[in-house]
C-alpha positions as CSV (number, residue, x, y, z in Angstrom):
1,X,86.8,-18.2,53.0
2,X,84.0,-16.1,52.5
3,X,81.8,-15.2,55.6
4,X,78.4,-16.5,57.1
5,X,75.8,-16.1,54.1
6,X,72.5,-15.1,55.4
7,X,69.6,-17.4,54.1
8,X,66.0,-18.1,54.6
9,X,65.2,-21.7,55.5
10,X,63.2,-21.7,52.6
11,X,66.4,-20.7,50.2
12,X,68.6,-23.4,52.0
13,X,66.3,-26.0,51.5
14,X,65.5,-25.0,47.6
15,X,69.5,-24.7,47.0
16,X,69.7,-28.3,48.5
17,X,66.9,-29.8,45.8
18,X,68.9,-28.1,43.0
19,X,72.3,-29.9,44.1
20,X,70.6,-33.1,44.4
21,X,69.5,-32.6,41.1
22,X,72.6,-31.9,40.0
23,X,74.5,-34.7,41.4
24,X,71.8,-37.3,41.1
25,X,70.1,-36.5,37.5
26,X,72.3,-33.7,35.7
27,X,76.2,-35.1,36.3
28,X,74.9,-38.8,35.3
29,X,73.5,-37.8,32.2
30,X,76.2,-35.5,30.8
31,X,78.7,-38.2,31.4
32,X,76.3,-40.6,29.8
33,X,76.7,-37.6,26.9
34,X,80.2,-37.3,26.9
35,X,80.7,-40.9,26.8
36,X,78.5,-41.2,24.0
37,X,80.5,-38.0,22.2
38,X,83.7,-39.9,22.1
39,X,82.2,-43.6,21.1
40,X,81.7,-41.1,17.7
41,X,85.3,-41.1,17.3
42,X,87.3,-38.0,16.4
43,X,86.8,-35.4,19.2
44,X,89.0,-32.7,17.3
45,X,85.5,-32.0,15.2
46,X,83.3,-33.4,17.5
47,X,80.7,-30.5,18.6
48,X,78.4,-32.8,20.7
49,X,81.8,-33.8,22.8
50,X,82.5,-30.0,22.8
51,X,79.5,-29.0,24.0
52,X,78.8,-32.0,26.4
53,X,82.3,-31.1,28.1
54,X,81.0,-27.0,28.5
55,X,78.2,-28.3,30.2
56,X,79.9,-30.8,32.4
57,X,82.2,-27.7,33.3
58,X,78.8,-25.3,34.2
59,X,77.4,-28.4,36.3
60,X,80.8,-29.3,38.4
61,X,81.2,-25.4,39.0
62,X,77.3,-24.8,40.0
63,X,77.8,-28.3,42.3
64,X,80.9,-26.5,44.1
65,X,78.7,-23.3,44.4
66,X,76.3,-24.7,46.0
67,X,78.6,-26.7,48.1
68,X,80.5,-23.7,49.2
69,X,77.8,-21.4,50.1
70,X,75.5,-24.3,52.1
71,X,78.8,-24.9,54.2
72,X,78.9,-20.9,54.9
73,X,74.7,-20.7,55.4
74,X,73.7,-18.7,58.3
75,X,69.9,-20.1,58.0
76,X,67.4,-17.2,59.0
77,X,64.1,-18.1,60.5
78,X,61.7,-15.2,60.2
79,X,59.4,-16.7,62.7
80,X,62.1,-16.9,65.2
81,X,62.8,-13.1,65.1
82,X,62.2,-10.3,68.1
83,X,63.1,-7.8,66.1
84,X,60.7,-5.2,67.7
85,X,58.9,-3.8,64.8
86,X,62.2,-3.0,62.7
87,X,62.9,-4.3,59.0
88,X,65.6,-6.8,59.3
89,X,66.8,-10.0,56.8
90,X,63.7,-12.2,56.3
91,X,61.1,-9.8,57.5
92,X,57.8,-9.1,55.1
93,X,57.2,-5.9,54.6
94,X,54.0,-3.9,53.7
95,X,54.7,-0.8,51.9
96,X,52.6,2.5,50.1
97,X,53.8,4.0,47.3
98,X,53.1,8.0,48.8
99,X,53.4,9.0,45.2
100,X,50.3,7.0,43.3
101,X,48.8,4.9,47.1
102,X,49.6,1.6,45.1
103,X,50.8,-1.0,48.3
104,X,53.2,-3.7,48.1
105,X,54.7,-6.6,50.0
106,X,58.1,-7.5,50.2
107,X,60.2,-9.9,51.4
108,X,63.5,-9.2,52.6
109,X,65.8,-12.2,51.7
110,X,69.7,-13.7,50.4
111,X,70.9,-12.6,46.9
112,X,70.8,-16.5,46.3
113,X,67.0,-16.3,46.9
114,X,66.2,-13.0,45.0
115,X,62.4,-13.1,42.7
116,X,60.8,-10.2,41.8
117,X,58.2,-12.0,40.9
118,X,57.4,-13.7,44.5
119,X,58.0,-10.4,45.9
120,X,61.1,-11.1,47.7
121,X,64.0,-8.6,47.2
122,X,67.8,-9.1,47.8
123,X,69.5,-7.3,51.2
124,X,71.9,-6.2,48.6
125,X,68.9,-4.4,46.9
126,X,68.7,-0.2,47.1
127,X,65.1,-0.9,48.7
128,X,66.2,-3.5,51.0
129,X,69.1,-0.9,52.1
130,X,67.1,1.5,52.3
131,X,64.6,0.1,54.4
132,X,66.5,-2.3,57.0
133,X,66.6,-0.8,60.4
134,X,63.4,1.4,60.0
135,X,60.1,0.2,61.4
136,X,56.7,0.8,61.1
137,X,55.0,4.0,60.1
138,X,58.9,5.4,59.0
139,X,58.7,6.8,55.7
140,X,61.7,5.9,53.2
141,X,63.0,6.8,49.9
142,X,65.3,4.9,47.5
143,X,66.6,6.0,44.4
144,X,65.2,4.3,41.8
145,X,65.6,4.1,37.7
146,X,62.5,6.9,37.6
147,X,64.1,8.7,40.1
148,X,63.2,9.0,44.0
149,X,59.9,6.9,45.9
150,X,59.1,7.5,48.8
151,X,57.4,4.3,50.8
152,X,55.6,4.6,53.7
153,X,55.9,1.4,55.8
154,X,52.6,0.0,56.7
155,X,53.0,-3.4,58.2
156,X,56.4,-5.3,59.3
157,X,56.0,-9.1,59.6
158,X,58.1,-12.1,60.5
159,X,56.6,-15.2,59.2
């Protein structure tokens, strides 16, 4: 069994909409599909039935996914946190670029909940490694694809 999966309450909750889509809309309508497959008759040619079963087999194993890591969730409030100033899992983080000044915000969160886009990076992630445990004012560099940034950190926040 794997161990206790940190999560925001914010990732727990969007992982439980996506099973109850799953289980409510998604598995009804692909056995709806599959049923429909075989009324056709010969399933030895039958690339709806083949295709209808792959997806069944994506949805069933997506359903135990999610099922396995909600029964291992270790939910995360930020809000909750005394964590004294220091980056930990779910704090926001307000960072400079030393090289060009350019400042951004990040959120520290579960691989599950990973977006670059919505700011919010994976602990798993080289910046995220690099900057749990500092706090503010620290200075830290992470390797990246264009080679080393420094960040200094400017604000740490748990909301």
């Amino acid at each position: 069994m794997a161990g206790q999966i940190p999560m925001t309450r914010n990732g727990v909750e969007r992982l439980k909409e996506e099973l109850q889509q799953l289980k409510s809309q998604d598995r009804p309508n692909i056995i709806q599909a599959i049923a429909e497959a075989r009324a056709q008759g010969d399933l030895s040619e039958n690339a709806e039935y083949d295709a209808a079963k792959e997806k069944q087999g994506f949805i069933e194993g997506r359903i135990s996914e999610i099922e396995a890591k909600l029964s291992n969730v270790q939910i995360i409030d930020p809000a909750s946190l005394n964590a004294e100033g220091k980056c930990v899992f779910g704090a926001t983080i307000d960072l400079e670029d030393l090289d060009d000044e350019k400042k951004v915000t990040y959120q520290i969160v579960g691989d599950d909940e990973a977006d670059i886009k919505s700011n919010k990076i994976s602990i798993s992630s080289p910046i995220a490694r690099a900057l749990i445990g500092k706090e503010l004012g620290d200075v830290v560099e992470v390797e990246t694809p264009g080679g080393i940034k420094s960040y200094e950190i400017m604000d740490v926040k748990y909301i």
